[in-house]
N, C-alpha and C positions, 0 to 999 in steps of 0.2 A: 504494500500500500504506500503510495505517494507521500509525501511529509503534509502535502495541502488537504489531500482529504483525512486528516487525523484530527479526532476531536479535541478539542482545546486542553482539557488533561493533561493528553499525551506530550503535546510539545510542554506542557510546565517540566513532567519529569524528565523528558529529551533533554531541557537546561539548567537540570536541577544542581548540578554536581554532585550525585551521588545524593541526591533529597535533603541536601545543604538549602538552597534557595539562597533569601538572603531575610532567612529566619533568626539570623541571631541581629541585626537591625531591627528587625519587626517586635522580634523582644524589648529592644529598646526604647522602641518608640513609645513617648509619653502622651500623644496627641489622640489615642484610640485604643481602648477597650479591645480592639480587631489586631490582626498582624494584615498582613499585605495580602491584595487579591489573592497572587499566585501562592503566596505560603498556606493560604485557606486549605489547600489543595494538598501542598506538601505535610501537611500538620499532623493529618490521619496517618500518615507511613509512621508516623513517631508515636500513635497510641491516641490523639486526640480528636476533638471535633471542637469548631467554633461555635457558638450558640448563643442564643439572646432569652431576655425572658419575654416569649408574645404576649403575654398576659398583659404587659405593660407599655408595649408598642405603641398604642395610640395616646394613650397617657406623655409619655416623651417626646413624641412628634408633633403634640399641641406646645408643650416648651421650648421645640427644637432644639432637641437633645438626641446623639446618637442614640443608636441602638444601647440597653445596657448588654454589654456581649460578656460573655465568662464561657469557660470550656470545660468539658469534661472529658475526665481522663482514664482510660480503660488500660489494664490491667493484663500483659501477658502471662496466665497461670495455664497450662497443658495440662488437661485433666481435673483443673479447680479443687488443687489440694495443696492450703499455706499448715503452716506450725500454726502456733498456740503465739511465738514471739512473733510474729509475721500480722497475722492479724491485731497484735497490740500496736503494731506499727500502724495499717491502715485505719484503725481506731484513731490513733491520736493525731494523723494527719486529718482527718475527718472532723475533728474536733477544730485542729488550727488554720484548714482553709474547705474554703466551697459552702455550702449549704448545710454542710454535718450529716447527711444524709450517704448510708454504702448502700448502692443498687447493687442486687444479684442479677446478673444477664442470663439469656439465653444461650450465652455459650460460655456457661460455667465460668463467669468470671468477673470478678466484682469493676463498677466503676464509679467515680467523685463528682459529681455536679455543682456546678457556680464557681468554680477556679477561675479566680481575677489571674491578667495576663502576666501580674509579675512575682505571683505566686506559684510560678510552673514548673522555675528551676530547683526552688526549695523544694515541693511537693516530689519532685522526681529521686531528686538526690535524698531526701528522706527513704524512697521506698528503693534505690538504688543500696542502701544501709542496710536494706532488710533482706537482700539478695531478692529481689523485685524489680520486676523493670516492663516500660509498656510497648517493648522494639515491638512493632507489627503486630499492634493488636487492632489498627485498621488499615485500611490503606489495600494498595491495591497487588497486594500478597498474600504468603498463605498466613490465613489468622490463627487464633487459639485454637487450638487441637483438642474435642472434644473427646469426653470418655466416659462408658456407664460407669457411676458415680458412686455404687454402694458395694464395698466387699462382701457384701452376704450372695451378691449374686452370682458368685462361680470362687469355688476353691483357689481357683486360678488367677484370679482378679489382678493381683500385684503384678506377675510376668505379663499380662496384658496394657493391664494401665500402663508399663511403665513405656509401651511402643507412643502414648503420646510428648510425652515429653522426646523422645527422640527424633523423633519425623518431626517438631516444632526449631529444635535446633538445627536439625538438618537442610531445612525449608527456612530458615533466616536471612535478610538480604545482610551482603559484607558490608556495606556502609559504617563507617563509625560514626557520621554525622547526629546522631544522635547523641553520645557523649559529648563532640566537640561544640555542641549547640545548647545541651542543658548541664552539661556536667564541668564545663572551660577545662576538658583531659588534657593535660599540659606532654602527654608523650608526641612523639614526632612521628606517625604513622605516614610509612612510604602510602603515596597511592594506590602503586600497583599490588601493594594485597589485600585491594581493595576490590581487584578485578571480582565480577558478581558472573559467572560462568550462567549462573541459572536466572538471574533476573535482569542482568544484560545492563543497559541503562535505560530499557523499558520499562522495563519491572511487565505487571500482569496486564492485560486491557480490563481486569476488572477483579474485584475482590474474590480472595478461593479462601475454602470451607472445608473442614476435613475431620470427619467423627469416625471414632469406634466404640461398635456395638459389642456387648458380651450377649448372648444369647444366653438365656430367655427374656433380658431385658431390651427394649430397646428404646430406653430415657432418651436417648440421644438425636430421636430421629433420623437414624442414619440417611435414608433416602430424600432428604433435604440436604445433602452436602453436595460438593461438587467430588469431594470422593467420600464413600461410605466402604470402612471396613468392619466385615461383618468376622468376631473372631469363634473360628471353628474347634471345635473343641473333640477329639475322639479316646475312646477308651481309657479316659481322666487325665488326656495331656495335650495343650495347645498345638495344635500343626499349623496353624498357620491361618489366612481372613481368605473370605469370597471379596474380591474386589466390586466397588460400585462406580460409576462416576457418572454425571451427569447429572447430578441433584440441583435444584434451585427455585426456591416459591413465590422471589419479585415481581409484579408484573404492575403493567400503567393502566392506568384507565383510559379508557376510549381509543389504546393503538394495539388493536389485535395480534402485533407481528409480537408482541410479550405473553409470555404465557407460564404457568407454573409446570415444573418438571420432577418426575419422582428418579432417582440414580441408576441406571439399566448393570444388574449385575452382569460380568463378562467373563470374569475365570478367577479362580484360587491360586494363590500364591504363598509360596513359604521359603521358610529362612530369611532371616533378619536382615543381611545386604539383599536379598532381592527385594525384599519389602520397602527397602527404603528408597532401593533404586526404582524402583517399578511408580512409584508413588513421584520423584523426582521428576520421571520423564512424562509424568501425566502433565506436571506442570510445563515442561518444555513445551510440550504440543500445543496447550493452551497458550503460551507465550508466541509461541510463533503463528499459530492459525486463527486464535481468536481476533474477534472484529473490534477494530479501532476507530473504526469511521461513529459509531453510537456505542454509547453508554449504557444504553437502556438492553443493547442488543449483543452485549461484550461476556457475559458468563459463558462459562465450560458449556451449561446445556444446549447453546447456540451452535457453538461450534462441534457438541457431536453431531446433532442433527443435520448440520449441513454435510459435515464430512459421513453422515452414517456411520452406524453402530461396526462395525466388520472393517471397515476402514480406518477408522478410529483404534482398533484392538489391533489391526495389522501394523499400525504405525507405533504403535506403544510396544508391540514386540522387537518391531524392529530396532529402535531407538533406544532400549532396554538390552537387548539380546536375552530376553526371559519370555519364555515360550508357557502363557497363562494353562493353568490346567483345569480341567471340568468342575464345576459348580461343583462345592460338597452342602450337604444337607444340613440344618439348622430351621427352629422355629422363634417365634417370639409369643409369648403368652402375657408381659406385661408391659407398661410406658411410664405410669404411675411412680412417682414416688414411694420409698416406703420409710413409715413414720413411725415415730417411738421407738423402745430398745430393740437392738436384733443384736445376736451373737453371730460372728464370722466364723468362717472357718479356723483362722488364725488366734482363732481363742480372745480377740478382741472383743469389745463392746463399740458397739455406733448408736446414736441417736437422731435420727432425723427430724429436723425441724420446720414446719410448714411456714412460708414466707410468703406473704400474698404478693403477688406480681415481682417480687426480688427485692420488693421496698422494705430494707427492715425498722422498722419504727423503735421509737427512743426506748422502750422497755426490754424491748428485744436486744437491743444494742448494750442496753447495761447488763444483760442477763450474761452475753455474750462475751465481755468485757470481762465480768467475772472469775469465768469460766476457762478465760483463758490465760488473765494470772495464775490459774492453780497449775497449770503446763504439765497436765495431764491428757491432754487430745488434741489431735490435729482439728480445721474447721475445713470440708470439703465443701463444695459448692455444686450445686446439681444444674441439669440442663434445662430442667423444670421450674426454676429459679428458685429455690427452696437450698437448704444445708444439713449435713452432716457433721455432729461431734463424732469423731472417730477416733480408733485406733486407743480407746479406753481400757486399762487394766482392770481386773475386775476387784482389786482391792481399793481403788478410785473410782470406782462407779458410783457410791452413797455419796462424795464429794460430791458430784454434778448433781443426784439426785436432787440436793438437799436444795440447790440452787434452781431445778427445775422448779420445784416447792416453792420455795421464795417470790419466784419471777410469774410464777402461773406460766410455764411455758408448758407447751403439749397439748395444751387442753382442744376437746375435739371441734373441730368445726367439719361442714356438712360436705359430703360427698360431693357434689359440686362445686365448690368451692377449692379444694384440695386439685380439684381435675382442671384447676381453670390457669390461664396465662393470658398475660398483656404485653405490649411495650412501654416503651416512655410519653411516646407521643406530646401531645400538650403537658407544659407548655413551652418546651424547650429544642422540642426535636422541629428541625426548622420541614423537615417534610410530613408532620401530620396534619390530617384533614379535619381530624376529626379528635375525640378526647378516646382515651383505650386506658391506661394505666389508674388513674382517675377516679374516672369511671364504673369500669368492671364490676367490682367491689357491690357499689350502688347497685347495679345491671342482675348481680347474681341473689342481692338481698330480696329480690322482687322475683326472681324468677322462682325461689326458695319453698314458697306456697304454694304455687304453682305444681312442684314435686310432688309436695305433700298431698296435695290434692287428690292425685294421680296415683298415691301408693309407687311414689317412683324414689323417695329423698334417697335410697341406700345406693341410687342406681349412680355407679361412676361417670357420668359423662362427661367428656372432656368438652371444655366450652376455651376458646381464645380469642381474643379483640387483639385488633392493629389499625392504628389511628389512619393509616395509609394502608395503598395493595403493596408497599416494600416485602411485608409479610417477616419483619424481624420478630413477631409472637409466633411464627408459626400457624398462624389463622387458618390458614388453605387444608392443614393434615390434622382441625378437628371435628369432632361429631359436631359442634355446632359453632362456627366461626363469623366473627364479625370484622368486616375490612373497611374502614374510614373513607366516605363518599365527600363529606361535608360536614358543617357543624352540627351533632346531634343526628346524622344520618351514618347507615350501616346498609352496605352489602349482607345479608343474610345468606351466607354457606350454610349449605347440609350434607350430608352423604360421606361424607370420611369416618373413618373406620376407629378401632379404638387403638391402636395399633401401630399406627403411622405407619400403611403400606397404601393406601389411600387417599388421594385425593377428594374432598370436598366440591358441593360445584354450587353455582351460583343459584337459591333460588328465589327469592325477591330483590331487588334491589332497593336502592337508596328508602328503607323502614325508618322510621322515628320508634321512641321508647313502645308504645300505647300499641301499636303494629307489631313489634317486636313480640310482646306480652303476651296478646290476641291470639297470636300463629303459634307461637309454641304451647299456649294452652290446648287450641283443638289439638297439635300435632301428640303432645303427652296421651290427649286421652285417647286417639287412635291408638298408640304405641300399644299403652297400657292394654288395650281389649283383642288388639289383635296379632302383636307379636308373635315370633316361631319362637319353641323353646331352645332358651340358649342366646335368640337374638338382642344385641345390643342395639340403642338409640342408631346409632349410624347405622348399621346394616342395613336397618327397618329403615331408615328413609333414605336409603340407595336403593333399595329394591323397590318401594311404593311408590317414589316421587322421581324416581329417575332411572328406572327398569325398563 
């Protein structure tokens, strides 16, 4: 592709000098809350996003007064597993800048909202202390490396988890620009081992996503990544993952050529350099084939689709010299969190902790806080935006008890609830349409009777809002999703599975709350009278409303 038809992006990174910019002037700059257009752009490869509070936009602009802009800062954690001292770190940074508020993400990994611009170097080098750092936790690489999040789910859990932290180091661009921008690293780094073999000085045409599943769980949603490893387990010893690629649930409103995609498995792979190598050259491909001319149209699923599936797997061999083998066999039976004590295999204690939307609130945070001066447990993070106290002695378990007690943590809240996910959306996230995070909450209290109604409350249904169709809650892979039209307006998906092998599909669009309420009441009481035994909410309205 010519340099002319490349979207504006691409030439910032083309001049970026290795995603330097001229981001350590924009830090300087005392005249704006913002750094510089083009650094907007470079900011995410370092972990950030610029942001304003909309709430107040028009409040400011009758003053004429910029935007108020502050950033938030995301978190590269592989598999969303800190210490006990680590989280004391993002605690007290939490306290001394941004809003005081730690979001759980959807890709197991906490982030800091309202960070004024000249709070960024402190905030970094704080969590740089704590062997923390946010190299590529956005941008347009491969990001946090997902992983099911609870050791109860396979004896095996440890030698699995530990393939995300490796494939996340492996997958890192060479740039130092990141120390020498927030850190002033006074060493003299030649450039040329700086050369990025894998990310060029293109880097990707668009953001890559990379989860693995342990079977029978699948928190992760494997087939919303742009690669999904699915890890196969035989005769109680790891051989190795079914490979997926081609996952991604963004789409625009009103341009048909975007669309949601679930990850097409293509062959099993094993041994640890094939794995890492084979995962490597998916990115190559994508580097080199993906489309630069649009944004909207730059993910991995574009470019299998153009290139076909078989041509895509031909080139991946070739480029690899690893010859994929036949599909091996695995199920998944759950997605759900799982909450309260569980024993591991490893003779450990974990507690899982329901987190509504990732936001954890002030009581929550002191329980937490607690809990983790006694440095007694790890604090994991799920992909479901929820946490694990983990990896608990069982002569330290009344220790946490006692502060469970204390904090009123655990206590039950309703099957819907627990099965539910949002984004950030309003009022910070500059592409929602709509309120999701917020909201929800409000959205599920109403919907609550409604259950009840129906003899349904014990029923798990997975419910997700996203302020936009970006689709960072995952909206599109649940039984009942909602995707941000407008203020107070919802796309109403149905039909996804419980599962997340499923796609959802559109079936009203742009409802208000009252609409909303209405439709799922008759649709409850159908469910309730005439479901097959066995079936879940989603099956039932994939088969009745789109069969």
């Amino acid at each position: 592709m010519e340099n002319k038809d490349l979207n504006p992006v691409e030439h910032i990174k083309l001049r970026s000098d290795g995603l330097r910019g001229t981001l350590k002037e924009s830090l300087q700059d005392n005249y704006t809350g913002n750094v510089r257009p083009d650094d907007e752009a470079l900011v995410k490869f370092h972990g950030m996003y610029v942001q304003d509070d909309r709430d107040r936009r028009e409040e400011r602009a009758l003053k004429k007064l910029d935007k108020l802009y502050s950033f938030m800062i995301r978190l590269r954690i592989p598999g969303g597993v800190v210490s006990a001292g680590q989280w004391l770190t993002a605690h007290r940074i939490s306290e001394e800048y941004g809003t005081g508020t730690i979001k759980i993400t959807t890709r197991q990994t906490i982030q800091l909202h309202g960070l004024l611009k000249h709070q960024l170097r402190d905030t970094i080098q704080g969590f740089l202390q704590a062997d923390l750092d946010s190299i590529a936790a956005c941008g347009d690489v491969n990001r946090n490396v997902i992983c099911s999040s609870h050791p109860q789910v396979s004896p095996l859990h440890e030698e699995i988890f530990s393939f995300a932290d490796k494939l996340s180091k492996h997958l890192l661009p060479k740039t130092k620009a990141y120390y020498e921008i927030f850190v002033d690293d006074e060493l003299v780094y030649e450039r040329e081992t700086e050369k990025d073999e894998l990310y060029e000085d293109r880097y990707l045409p668009r953001k890559f996503k990379i989860a693995i599943a342990i079977p029978p769980t699948n928190d992760v949603d494997v087939f919303a990544n742009d690669i999904g490893l699915i890890a196969i387990i035989e005769d109680g010893k790891f051989v190795g993952f079914n490979l997926a690629v081609g996952g991604g649930l963004s789409t625009t409103h009103g341009n048909p050529n975007t669309y949601s995609r679930l990850a097409t498995e293509i062959g099993f792979i094993s041994g640890e350099e094939n794995i890492l190598k084979v995962c490597y050259e998916v990115l190559t491909i994508q580097r080199d084939f993906g489309y630069r001319g649009d944004r909207k149209l730059a993910r991995l699923k574009y470019t299998i689709d153009k290139m076909g599936v078989e041509n895509f797997k031909q080139e991946l061999e070739k480029r690899s010299g690893i010859s994929l083998q036949p599909l091996r066999n695995y199920s998944f039976e759950e997605r759900n969190d799982r909450y309260g004590w569980a024993k591991d295999s490893y003779g450990k204690w974990n507690f899982g902790v329901f987190i509504e939307n990732g936001v954890i609130k002030p009581d929550q945070k002191a329980f937490l806080y607690e809990v983790a001066n006694l440095h007694v447990s790890d604090v994991r993070f799920t992909c479901n935006q929820n946490l694990i106290l983990g990896n608990i002695n069982e002569e330290d378990k009344p220790k946490v008890q006692k502060l469970l007690a204390k904090h009123k943590i655990g206590q039950k809240d309703s099957a819907l609830r627990v099965s539910s996910m949002a984004c950030v959306a309003l009022p910070t996230c500059p592409l929602a349409l709509a309120e999701a995070q917020r909201y929800l909450p409000e959205l599920i209290t109403k919907i609550e009777p409604l259950l009840e109604k129906h003899k349904l409350a014990k029923d798990e249904i997975s419910i997700r809002m996203t302020g936009c169709p970006n689709g960072c809650g995952r909206s599109y892979l649940a039984e009942i999703g909602f995707v941000g039209t407008g203020p107070g307006q919802y796309n109403l998906m149905l039909g996804g599975d419980r599962l997340g092998v499923r796609l959802n599909k559109v079936y009203k669009k742009q409802v208000e709350e009252s609409e909303i309420l209405d439709t799922l009441d008759g649709l409850f009481d159908k469910y309730n009278q005439e479901k097959l035994k066995g079936e879940t909410f989603g099956d039932y309205s994939n088969r009745v409303l789109f069969g």
